[in-house]
Structures are given as structure tokens and as C-alpha cells.
TIRO-2110 file (N, C-alpha, C; in Angstrom, 1 decimal):
// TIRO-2110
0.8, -1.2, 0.0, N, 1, A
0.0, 0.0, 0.0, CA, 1, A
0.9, 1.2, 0.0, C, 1, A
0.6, 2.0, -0.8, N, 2, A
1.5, 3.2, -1.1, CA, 2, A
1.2, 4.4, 0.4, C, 2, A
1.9, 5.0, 0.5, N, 3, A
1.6, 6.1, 1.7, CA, 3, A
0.4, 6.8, 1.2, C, 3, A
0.3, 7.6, 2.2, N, 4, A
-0.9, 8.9, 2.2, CA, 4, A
0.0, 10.1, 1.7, C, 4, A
-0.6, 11.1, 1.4, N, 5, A
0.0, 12.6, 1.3, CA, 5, A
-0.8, 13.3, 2.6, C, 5, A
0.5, 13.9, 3.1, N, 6, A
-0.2, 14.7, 4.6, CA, 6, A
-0.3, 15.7, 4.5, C, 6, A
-0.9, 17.0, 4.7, N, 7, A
-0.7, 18.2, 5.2, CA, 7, A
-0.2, 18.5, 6.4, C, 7, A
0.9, 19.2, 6.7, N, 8, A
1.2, 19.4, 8.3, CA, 8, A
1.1, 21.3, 8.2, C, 8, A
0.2, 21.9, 8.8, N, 9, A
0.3, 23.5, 8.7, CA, 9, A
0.8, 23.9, 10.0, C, 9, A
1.6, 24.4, 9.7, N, 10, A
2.6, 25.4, 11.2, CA, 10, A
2.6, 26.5, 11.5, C, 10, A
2.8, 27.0, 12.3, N, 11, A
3.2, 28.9, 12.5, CA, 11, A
4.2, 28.7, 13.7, C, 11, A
4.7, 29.6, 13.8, N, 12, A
6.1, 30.3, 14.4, CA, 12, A
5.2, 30.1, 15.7, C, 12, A
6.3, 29.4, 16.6, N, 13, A
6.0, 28.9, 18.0, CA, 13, A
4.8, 28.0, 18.3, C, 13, A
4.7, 27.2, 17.3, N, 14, A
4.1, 25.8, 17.3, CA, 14, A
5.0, 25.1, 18.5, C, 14, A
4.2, 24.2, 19.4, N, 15, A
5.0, 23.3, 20.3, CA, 15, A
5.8, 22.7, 19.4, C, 15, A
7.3, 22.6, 20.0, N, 16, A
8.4, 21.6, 19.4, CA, 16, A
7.8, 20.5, 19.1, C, 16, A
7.5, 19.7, 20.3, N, 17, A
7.4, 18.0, 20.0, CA, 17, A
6.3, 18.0, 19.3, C, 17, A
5.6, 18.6, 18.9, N, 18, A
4.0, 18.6, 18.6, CA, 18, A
3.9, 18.3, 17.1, C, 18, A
5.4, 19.3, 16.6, N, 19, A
5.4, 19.6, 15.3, CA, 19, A
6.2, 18.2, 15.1, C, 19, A
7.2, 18.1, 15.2, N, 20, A
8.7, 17.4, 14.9, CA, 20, A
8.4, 15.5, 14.7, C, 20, A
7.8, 15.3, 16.4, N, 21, A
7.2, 14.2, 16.4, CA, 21, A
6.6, 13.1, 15.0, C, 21, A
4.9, 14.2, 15.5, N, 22, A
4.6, 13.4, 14.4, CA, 22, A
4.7, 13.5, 12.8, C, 22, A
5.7, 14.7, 12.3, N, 23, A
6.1, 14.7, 11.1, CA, 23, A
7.3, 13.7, 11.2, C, 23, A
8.1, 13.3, 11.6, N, 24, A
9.4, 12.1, 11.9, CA, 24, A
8.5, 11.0, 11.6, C, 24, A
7.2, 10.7, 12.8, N, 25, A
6.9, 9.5, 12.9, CA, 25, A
5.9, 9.3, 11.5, C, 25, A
5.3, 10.6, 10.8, N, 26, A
4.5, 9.7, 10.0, CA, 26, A
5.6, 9.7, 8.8, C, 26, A
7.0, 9.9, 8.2, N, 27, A
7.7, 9.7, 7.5, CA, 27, A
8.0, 8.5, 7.7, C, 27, A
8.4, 8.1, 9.2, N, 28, A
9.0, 6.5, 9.4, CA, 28, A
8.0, 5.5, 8.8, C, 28, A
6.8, 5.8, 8.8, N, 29, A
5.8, 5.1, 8.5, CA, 29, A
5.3, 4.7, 7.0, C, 29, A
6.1, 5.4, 6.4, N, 30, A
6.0, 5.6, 4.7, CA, 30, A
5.4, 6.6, 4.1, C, 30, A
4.9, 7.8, 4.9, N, 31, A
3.9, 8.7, 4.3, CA, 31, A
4.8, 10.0, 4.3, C, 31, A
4.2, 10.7, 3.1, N, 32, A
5.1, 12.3, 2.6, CA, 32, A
4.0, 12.7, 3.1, C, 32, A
4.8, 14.1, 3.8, N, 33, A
4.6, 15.0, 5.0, CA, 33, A
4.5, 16.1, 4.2, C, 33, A
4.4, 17.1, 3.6, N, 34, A
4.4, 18.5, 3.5, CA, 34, A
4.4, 19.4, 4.9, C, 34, A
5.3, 20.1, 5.4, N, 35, A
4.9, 21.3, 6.5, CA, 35, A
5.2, 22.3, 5.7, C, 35, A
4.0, 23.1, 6.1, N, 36, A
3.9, 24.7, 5.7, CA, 36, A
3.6, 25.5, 6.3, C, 36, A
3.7, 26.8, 6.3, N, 37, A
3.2, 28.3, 6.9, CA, 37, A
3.2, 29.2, 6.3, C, 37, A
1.7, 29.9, 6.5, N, 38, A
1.5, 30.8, 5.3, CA, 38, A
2.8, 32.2, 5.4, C, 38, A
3.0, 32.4, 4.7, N, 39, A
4.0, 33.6, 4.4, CA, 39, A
5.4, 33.2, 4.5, C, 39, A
5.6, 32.1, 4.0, N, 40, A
6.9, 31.4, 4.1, CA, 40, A
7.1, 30.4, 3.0, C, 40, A
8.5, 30.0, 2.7, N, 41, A
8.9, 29.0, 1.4, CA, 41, A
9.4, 27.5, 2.0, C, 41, A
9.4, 26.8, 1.4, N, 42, A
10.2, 25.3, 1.5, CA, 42, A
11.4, 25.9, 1.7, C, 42, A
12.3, 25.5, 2.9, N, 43, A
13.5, 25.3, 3.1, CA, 43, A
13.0, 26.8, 4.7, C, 43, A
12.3, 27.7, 4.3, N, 44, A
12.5, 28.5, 5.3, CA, 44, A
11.9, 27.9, 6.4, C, 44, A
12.3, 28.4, 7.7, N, 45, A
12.5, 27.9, 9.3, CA, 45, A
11.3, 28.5, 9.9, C, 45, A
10.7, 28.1, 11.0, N, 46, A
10.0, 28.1, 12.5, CA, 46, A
10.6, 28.0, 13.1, C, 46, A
9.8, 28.8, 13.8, N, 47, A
10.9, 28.7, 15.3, CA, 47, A
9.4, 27.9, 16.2, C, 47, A
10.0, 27.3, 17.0, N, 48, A
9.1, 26.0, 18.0, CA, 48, A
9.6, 26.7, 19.5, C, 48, A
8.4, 26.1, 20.1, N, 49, A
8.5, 26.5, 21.9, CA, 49, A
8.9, 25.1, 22.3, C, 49, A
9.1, 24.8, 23.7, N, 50, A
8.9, 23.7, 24.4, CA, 50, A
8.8, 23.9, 25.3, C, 50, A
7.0, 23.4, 25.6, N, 51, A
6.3, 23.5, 26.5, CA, 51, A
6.5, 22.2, 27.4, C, 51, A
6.4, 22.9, 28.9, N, 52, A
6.1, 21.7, 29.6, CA, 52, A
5.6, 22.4, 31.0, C, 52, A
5.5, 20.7, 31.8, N, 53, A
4.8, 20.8, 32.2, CA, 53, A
5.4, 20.7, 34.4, C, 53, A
5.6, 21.5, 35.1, N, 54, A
6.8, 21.6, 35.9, CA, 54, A
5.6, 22.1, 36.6, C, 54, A
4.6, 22.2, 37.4, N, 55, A
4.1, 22.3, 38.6, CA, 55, A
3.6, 24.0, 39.0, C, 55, A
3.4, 24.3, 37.9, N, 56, A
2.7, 25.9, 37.9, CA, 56, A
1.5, 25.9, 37.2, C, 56, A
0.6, 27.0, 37.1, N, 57, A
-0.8, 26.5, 37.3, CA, 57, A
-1.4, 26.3, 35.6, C, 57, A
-0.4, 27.0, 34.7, N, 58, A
0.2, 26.4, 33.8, CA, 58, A
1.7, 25.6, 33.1, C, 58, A
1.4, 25.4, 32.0, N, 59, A
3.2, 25.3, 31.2, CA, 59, A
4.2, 26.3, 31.5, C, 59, A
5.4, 26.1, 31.3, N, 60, A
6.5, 26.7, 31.3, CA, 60, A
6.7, 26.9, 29.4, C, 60, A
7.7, 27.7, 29.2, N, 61, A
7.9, 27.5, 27.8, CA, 61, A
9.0, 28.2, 27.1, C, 61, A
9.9, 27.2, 26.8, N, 62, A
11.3, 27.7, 26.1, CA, 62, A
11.5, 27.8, 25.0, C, 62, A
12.6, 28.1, 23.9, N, 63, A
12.8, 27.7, 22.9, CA, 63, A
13.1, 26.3, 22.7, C, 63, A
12.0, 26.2, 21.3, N, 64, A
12.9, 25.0, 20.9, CA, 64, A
13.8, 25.0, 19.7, C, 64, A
13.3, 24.1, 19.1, N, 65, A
14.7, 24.1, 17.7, CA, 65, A
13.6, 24.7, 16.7, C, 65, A
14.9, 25.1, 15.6, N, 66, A
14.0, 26.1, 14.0, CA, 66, A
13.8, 24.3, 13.2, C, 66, A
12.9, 24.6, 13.1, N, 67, A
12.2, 23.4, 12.2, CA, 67, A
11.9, 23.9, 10.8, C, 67, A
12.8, 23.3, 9.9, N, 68, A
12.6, 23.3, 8.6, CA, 68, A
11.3, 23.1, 7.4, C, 68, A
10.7, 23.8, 7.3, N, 69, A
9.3, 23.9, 6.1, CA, 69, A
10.3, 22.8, 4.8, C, 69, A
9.1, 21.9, 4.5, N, 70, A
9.2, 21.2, 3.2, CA, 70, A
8.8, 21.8, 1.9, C, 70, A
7.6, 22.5, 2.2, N, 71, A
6.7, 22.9, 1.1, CA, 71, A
6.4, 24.4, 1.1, C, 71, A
5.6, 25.1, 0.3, N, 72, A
5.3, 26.2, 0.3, CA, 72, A
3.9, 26.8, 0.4, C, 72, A
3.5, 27.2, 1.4, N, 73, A
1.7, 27.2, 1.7, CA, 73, A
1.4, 27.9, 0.5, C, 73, A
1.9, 29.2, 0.1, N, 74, A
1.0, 29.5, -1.2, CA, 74, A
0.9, 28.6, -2.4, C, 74, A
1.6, 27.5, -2.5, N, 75, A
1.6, 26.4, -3.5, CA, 75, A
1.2, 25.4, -3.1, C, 75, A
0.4, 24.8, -2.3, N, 76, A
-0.1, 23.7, -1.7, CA, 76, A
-2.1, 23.7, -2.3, C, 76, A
-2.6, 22.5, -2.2, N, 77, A
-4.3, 22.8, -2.4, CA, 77, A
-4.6, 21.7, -1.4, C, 77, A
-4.9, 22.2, -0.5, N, 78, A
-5.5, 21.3, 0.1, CA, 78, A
-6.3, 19.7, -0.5, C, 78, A
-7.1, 19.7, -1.4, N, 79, A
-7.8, 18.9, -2.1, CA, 79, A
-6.6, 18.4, -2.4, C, 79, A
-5.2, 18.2, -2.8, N, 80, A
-4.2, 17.3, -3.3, CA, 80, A
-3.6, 16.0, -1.8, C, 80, A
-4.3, 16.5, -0.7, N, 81, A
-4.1, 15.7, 0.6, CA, 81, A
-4.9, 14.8, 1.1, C, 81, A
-4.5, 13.5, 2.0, N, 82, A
-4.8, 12.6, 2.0, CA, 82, A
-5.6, 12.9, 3.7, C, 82, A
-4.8, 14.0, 4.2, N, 83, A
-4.3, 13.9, 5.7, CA, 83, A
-4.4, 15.4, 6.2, C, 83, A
-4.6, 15.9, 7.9, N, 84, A
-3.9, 16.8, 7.9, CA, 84, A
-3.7, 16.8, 9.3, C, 84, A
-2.4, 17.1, 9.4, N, 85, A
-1.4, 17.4, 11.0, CA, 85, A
-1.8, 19.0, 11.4, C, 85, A
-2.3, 19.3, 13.0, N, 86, A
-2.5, 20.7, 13.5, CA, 86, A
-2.0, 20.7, 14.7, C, 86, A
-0.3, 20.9, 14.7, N, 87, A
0.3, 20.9, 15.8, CA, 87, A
-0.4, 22.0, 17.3, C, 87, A
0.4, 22.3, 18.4, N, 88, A
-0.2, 22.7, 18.8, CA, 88, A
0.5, 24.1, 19.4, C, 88, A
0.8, 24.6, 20.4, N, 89, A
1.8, 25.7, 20.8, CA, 89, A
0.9, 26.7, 20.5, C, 89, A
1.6, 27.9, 20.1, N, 90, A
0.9, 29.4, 20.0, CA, 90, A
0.5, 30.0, 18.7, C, 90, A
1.2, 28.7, 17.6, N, 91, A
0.6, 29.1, 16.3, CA, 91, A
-0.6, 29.1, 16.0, C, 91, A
-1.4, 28.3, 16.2, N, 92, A
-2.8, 27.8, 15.8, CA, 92, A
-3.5, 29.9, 16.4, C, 92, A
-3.1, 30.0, 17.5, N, 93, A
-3.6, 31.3, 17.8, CA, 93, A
-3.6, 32.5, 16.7, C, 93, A
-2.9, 32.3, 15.6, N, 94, A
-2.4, 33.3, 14.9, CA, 94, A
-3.0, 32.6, 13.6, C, 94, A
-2.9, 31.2, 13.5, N, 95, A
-3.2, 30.6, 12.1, CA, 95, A
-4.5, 30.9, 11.7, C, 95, A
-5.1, 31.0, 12.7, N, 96, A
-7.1, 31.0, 12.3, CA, 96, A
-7.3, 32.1, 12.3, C, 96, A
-6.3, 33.2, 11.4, N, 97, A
-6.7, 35.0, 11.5, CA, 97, A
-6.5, 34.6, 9.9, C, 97, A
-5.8, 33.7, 9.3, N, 98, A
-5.0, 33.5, 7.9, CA, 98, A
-6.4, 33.0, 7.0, C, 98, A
-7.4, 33.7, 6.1, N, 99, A
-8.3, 32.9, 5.8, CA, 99, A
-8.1, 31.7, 5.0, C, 99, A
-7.1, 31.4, 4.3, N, 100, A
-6.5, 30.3, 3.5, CA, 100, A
-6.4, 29.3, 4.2, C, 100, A
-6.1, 29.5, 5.4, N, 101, A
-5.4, 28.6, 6.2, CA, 101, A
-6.9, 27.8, 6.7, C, 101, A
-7.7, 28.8, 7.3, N, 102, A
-8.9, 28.9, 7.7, CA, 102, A
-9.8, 27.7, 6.3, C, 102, A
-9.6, 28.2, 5.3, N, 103, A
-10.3, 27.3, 4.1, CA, 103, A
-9.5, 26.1, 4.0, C, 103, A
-8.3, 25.8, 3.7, N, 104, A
-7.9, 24.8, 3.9, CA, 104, A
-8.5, 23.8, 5.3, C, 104, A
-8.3, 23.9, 6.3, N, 105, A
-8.9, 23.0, 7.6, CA, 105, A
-10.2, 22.7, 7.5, C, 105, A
-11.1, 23.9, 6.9, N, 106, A
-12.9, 23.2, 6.3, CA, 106, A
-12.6, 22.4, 5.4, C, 106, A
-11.7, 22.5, 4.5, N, 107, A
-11.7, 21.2, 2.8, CA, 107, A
-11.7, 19.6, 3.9, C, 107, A
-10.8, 19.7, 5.0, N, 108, A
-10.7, 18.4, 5.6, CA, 108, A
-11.9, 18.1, 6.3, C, 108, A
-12.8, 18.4, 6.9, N, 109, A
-14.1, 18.5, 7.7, CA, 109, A
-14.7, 18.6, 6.5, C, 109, A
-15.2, 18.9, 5.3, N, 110, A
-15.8, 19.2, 4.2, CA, 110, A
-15.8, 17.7, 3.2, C, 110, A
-14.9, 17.1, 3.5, N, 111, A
-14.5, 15.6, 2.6, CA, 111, A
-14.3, 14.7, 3.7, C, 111, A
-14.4, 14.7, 5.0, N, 112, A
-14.3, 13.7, 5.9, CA, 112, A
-12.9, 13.3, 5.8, C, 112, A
-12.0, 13.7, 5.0, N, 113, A
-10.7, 13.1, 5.4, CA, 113, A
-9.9, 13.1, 6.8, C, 113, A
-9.1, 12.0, 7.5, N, 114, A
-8.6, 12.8, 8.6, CA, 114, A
-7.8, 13.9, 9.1, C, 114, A
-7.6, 13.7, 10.1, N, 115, A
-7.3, 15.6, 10.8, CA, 115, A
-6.7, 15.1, 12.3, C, 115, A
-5.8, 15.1, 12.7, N, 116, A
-5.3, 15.0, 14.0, CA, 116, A
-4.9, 16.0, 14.3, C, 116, A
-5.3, 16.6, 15.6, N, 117, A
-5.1, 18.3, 16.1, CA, 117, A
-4.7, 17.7, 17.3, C, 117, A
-3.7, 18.6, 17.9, N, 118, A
-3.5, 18.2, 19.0, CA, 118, A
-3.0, 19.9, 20.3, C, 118, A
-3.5, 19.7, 21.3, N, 119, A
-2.9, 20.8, 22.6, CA, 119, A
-4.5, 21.8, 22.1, C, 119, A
-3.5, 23.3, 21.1, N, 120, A
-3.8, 24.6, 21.4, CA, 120, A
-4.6, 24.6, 20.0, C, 120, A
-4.0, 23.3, 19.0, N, 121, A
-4.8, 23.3, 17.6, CA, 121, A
-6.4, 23.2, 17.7, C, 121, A
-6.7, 23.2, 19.4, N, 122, A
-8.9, 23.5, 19.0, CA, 122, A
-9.2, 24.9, 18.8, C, 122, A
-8.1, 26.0, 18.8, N, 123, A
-7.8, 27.3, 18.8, CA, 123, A
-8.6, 27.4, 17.3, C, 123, A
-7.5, 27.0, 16.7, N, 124, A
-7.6, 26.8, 15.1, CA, 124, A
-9.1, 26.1, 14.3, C, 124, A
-9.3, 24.9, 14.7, N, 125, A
-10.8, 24.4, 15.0, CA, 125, A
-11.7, 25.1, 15.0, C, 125, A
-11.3, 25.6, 16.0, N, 126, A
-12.5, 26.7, 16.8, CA, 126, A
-12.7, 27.7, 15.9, C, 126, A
-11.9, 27.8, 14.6, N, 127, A
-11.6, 29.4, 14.4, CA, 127, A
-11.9, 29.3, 13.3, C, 127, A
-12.3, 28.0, 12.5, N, 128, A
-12.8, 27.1, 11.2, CA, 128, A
-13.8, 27.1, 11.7, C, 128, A
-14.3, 26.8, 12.5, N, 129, A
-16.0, 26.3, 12.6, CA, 129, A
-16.4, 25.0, 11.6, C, 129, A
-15.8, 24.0, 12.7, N, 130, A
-15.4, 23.1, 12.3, CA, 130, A
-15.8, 21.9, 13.7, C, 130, A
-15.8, 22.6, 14.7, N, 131, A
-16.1, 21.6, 15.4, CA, 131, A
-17.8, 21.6, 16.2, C, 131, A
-18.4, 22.2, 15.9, N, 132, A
-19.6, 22.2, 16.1, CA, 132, A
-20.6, 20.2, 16.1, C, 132, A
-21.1, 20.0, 17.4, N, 133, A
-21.4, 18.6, 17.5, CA, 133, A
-20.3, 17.7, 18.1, C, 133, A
-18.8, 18.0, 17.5, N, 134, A
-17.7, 17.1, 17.9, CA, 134, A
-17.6, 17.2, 19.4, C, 134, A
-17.1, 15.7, 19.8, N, 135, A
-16.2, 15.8, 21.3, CA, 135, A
-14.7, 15.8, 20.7, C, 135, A
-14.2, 16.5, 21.2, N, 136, A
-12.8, 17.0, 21.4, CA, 136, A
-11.8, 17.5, 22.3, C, 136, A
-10.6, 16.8, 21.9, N, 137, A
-9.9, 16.9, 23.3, CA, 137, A
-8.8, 18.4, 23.3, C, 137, A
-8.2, 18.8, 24.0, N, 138, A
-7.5, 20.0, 23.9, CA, 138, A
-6.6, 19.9, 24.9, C, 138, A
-5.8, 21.0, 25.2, N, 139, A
-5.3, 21.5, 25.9, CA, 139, A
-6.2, 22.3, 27.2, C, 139, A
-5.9, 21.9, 28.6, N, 140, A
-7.2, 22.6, 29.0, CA, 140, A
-7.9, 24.1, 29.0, C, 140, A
-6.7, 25.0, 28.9, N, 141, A
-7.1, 26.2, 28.9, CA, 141, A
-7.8, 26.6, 27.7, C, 141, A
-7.6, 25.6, 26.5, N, 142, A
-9.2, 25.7, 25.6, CA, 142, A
-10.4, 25.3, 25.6, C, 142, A
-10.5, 25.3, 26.8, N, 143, A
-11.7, 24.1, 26.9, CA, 143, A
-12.9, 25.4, 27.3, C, 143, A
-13.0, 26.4, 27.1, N, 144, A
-13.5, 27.5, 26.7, CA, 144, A
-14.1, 27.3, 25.3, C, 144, A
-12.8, 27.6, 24.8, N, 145, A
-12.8, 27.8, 22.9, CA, 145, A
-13.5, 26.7, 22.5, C, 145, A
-13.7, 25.0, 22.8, N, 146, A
-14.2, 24.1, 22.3, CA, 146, A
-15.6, 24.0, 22.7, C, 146, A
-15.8, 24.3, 23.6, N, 147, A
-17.0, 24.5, 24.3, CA, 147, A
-18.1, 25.8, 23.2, C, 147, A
-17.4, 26.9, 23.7, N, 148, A
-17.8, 27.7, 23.0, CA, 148, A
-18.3, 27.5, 21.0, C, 148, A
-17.2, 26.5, 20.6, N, 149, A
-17.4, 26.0, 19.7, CA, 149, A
-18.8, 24.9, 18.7, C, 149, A
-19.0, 24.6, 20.5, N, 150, A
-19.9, 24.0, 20.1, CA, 150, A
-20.0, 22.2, 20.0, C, 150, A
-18.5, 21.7, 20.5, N, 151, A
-18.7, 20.9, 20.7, CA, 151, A
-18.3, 20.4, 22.5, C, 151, A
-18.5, 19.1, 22.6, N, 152, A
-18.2, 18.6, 24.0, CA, 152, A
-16.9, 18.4, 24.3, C, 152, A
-16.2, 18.9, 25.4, N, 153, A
-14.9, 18.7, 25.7, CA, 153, A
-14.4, 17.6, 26.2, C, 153, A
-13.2, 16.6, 25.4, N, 154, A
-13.2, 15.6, 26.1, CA, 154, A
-11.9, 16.1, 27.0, C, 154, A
-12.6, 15.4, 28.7, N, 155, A
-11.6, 15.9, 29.7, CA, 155, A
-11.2, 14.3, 30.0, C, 155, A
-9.7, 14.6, 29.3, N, 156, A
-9.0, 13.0, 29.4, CA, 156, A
-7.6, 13.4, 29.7, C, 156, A
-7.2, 12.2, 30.0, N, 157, A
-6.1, 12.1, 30.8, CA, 157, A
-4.8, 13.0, 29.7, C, 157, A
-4.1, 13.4, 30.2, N, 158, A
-2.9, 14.5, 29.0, CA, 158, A
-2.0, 13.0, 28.3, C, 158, A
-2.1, 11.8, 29.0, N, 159, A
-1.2, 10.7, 28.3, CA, 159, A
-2.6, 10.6, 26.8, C, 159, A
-3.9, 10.4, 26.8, N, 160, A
-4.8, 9.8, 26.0, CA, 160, A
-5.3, 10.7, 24.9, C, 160, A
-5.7, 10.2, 23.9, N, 161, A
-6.5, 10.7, 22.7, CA, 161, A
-7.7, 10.3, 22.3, C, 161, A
-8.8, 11.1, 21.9, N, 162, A
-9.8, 10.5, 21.4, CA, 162, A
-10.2, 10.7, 19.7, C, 162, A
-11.0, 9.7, 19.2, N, 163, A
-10.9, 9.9, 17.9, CA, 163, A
-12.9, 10.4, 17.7, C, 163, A
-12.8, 10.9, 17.2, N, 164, A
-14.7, 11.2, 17.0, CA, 164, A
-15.0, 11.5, 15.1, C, 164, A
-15.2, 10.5, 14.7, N, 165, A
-15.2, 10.6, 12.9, CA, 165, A
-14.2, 10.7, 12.4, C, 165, A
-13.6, 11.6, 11.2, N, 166, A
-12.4, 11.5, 11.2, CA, 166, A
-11.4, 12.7, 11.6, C, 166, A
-11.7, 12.9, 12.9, N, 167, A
-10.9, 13.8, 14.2, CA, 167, A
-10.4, 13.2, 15.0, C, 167, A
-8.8, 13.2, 15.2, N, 168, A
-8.1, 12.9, 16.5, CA, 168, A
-7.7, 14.2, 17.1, C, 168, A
-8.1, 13.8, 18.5, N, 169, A
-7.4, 15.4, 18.8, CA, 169, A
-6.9, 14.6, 20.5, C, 169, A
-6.0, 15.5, 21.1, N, 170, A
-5.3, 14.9, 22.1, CA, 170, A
-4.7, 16.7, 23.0, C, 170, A
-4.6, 16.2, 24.3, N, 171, A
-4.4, 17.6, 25.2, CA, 171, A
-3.0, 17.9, 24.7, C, 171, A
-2.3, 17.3, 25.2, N, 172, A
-0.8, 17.8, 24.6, CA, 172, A
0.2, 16.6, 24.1, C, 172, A
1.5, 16.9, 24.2, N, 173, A
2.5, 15.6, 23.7, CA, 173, A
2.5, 14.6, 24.5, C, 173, A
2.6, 14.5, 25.8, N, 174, A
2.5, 13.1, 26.0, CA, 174, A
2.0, 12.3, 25.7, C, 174, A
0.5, 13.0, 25.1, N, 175, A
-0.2, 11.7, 24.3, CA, 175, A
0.1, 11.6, 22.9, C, 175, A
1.3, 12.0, 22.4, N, 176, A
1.7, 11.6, 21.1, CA, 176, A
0.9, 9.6, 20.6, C, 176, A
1.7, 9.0, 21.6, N, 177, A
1.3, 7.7, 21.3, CA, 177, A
0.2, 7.2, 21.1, C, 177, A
-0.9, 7.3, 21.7, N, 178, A
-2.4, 7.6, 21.9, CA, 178, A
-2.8, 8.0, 20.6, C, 178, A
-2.2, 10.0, 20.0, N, 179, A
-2.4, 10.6, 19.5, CA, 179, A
-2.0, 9.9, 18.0, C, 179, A
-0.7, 9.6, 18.0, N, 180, A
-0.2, 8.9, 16.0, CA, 180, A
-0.8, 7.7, 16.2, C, 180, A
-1.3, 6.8, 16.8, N, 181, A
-1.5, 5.3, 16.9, CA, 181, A
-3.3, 5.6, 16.5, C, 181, A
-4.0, 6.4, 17.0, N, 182, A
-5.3, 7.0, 16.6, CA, 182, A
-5.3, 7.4, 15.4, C, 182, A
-4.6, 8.5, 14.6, N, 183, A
-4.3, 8.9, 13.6, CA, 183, A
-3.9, 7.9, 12.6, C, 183, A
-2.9, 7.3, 12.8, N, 184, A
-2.4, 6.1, 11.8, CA, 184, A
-3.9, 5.2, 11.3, C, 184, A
-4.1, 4.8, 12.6, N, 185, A
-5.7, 3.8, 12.3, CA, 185, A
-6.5, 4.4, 11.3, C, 185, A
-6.9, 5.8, 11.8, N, 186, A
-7.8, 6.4, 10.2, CA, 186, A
-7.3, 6.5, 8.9, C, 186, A
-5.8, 6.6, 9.0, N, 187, A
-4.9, 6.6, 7.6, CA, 187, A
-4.9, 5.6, 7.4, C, 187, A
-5.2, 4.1, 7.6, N, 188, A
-5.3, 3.0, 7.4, CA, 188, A
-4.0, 2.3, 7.2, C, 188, A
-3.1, 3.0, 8.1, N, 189, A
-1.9, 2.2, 8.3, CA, 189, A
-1.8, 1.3, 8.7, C, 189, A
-0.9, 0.2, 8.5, N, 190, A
-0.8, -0.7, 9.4, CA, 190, A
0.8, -1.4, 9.4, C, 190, A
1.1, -1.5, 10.3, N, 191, A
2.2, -1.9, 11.2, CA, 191, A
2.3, -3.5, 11.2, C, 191, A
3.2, -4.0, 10.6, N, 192, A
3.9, -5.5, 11.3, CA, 192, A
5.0, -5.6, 11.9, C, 192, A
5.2, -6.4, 12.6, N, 193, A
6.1, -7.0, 13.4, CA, 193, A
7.0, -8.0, 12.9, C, 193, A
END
């Protein structure tokens, strides 16, 4: 079985592991990744945070590493994808002002194809009008914005992910595993041993 084509859309201070993760992991898997950001080319850089989580009433949040764009959002069509990755961090805050960006994430809700969003990406969701009816998981301090949205917030553990049609969404990176093992399932990957 040939891979999927993914979409991954970023903006400047997307969580590190959020972004890196599962573009690494769905490459290991056989599938071409595109990452993009509007106002930027293939080869130019993001810059990523790394968020964690150290006993304050939220995250802490550093730099992380400049993460390299594959593709180029003004040259991308959504309708050419199989998939789409919505990391999470501070970008999604900024991505759902970009209407392109905005139309692209309805083409995936609009075709039923899948969509794994994960942390601050219900921001972006939220900002498509896109989640209306869904349960969805977030980051907690969106559980405002998903609500507000219109759908039910799933309040799950930060290791777990839930899938609702073809939506994975997950609070933050620890539940990467949860999160790509959910995701892969609707891509119809499959793994041997």
C-alpha cells in the first residue's frame, strides 16, 4: 500500500514535540509530510517553543529548535491531501486570522478526510467552525474555545487521545502515542512486526 499525502500547517512557535514528532513519525511510516506556513517558502525555518509541564498552574515555555518547512503554503491545495497534522503551541492562535489557512482545515471536515489536532490546535478548529457537535480533546485552557465552539470537551487524561469521525485530537505531547496510533488507524496504516 502506497503512503498517504499529509498536510502538516505550522506557524512560528508551534510546540516543538507537537510539530517534529509526528512529522518524523509519519515519514518513518511511509507517508510524505508537507509542513507549511503561510507567508513562508520550502526550506525557510519556524521557530518551536517547548512547552512543559513543571508544577505551575500552567506550562512553562522555552525555545525550541528552528524546524525546517518542506513545502510552500502559497503552493499547496488542500484537495491534493490525503491527511492533515495541526500541531499545537501558540501558532494555531495566529493561524485561524490567515483565511487560506482557515479554508484549507474546512476542505478536511468538508471531505471527511482525517485531521489529528492536537494541545492549542482546538484554537484553530475553533476558528474554522469546524467543530460544532464534535467531542474533542485539547489542551485545558481551551476548553473554553471548544465549548464555545460548540462541541463537548473531552476531559482525558494529557497521556490519552480521542478519535470522533475523522478527528483525532489529544491535550498535549505526552499523548503523542495515543495521538499517532489513533491517527495512523484512520490513515489506514498498518504496522507488522
Amino acid at each position: 500500500m502506497a503512503g498517504k499525502k499529509i498536510l502538516m500547517i505550522c506557524g512560528d512557535y508551534c510546540e516543538d514535540y507537537e510539530t517534529m514528532v509526528p512529522f518524523q513519525a509519519l515519514l518513518a511510516v511511509g507517508h510524505t509530510v508537507h509542513a507549511v506556513c503561510p507567508e513562508k517558502k520550502s526550506g525557510d525555518q519556524i521557530k518551536t517553543a517547548i512547552h512543559d509541564f513543571e508544577g505551575a498552574q500552567t506550562y512553562s515555555e522555552k525555545p525550541g529548535h528552528n524546524f525546517a518547512l518542506n513545502a510552500t503554503f502559497a503552493d499547496i491545495r488542500a484537495s491534493d491531501y490525503d491527511a492533515l497534522v495541526l500541531p499545537g503551541g501558540r501558532g494555531p492562535e495566529y493561524l485561524r486570522t490567515y483565511p487560506a489557512v482557515v479554508a484549507a482545515v474546512r476542505h478536511f471536515f468538508d471531505t471527511n478526510k482525517p485531521v489529528a489536532a492536537i494541545c492549542h490546535a482546538a484554537q484553530l478548529l475553533a476558528g474554522a467552525n469546524v467543530l460544532a457537535g464534535r467531542h474533542c480533546a485539547a489542551y485545558p485552557a481551551c476548553q473554553v474555545e471548544v465549548e464555545m465552539a460548540g462541541a463537548s470537551y473531552a476531559a482525558i487524561a494529557v497521556d490519552s487521545a480521542v478519535t470522533d469521525g475523522n478527528l483525532v485530537t489529544a491535550p498535549a505531547w505526552p499523548a503523542h502515542p495515543a495521538w499517532i496510533a489513533q491517527f495512523l488507524a484512520l490513515l489506514g496504516t498498518r504496522i507488522s512486526h
